[in-house]
C-alpha positions as CSV (number, residue, x, y, z in Angstrom):
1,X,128.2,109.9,95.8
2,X,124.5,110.4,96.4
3,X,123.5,114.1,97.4
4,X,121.1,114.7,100.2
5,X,118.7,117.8,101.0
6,X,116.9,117.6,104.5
7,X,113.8,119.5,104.9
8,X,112.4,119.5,108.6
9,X,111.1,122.2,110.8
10,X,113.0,120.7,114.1
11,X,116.9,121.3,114.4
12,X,117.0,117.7,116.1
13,X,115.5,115.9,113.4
14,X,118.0,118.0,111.0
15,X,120.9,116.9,112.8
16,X,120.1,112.9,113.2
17,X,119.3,113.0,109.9
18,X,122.6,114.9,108.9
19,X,124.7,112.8,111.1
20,X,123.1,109.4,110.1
21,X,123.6,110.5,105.9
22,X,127.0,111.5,106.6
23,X,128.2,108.5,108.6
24,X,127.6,106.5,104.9
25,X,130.3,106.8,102.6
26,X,128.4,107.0,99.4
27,X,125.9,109.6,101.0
28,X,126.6,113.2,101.5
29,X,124.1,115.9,102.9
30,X,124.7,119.1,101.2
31,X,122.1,121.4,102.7
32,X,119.2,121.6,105.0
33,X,116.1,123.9,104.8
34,X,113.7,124.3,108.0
35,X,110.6,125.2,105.9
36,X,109.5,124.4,102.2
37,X,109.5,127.7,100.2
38,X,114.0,127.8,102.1
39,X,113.9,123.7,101.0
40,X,113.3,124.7,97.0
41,X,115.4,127.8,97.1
42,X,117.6,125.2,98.4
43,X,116.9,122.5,95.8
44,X,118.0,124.9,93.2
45,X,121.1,126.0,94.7
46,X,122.4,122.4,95.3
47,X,120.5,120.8,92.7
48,X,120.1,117.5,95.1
49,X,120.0,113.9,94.2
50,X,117.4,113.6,97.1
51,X,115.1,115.6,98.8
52,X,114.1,113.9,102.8
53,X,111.2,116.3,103.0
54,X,109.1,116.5,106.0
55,X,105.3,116.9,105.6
56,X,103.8,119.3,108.2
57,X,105.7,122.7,108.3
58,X,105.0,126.1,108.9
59,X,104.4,128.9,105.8
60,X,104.6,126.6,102.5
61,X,104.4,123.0,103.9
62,X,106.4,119.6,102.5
63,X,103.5,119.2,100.2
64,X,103.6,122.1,98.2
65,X,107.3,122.3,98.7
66,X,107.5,118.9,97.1
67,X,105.1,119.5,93.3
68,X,107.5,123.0,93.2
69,X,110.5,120.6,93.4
70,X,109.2,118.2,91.0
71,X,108.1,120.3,88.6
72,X,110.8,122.6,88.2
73,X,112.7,121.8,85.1
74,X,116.2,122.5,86.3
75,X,115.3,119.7,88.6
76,X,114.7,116.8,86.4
77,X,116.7,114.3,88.3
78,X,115.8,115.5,91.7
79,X,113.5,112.3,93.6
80,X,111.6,113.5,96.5
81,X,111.3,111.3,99.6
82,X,108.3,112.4,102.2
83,X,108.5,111.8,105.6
84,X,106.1,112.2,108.3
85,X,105.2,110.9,111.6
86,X,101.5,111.3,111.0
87,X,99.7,108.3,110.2
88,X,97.3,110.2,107.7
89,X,96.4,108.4,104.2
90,X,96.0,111.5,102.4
91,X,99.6,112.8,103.0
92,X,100.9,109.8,101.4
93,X,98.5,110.1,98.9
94,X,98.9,114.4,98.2
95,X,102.8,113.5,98.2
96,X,102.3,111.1,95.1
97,X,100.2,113.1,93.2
98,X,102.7,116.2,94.0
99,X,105.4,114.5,92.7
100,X,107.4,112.5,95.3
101,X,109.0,108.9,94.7
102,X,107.7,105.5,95.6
């Protein structure tokens, strides 16, 4: 079973996300956080396989929220997966360097 975290400021992308990962059998989501500094409180608590972490949020955005995931040594098997709706180069690019998977 593969552990989900889903990180995203809007309650409707939460939920589609939620009930897409839970229609899978060999997916589970076991949290959600609407802004990054609540996404790696919750990364600790759950300790995730995966993080779907949305870019732009309010207070400590995907970004950051993503290298404090990554780095975090009681995380070590935790991948990262950015998403965003924004067709910016540099988000993709500050979401590698932070930490986040291919």
């Amino acid at each position: 079973m593969i552990t989900v975290l889903i990180v995203d400021d809007q309650d409707l992308v939460r939920i589609g996300l939620r009930t897409l990962i839970d229609s899978e059998d060999d997916l589970t989501c076991v949290g959600e956080a609407a802004d990054g500094l609540a996404a790696v409180a919750a990364a600790r608590e759950h300790r995730p396989d995966v993080v779907l972490m949305d870019v732009r949020m309010a207070g400590v955005d995907g970004l950051e929220a993503t290298r404090r995931i990554t780095a975090a040594p009681e995380l070590p098997d935790t991948k990262v997966i950015v998403l965003t709706t924004f067709e910016i180069d540099e988000y993709v690019f500050a979401a590698l360097r932070g930490g986040a998977s291919c």
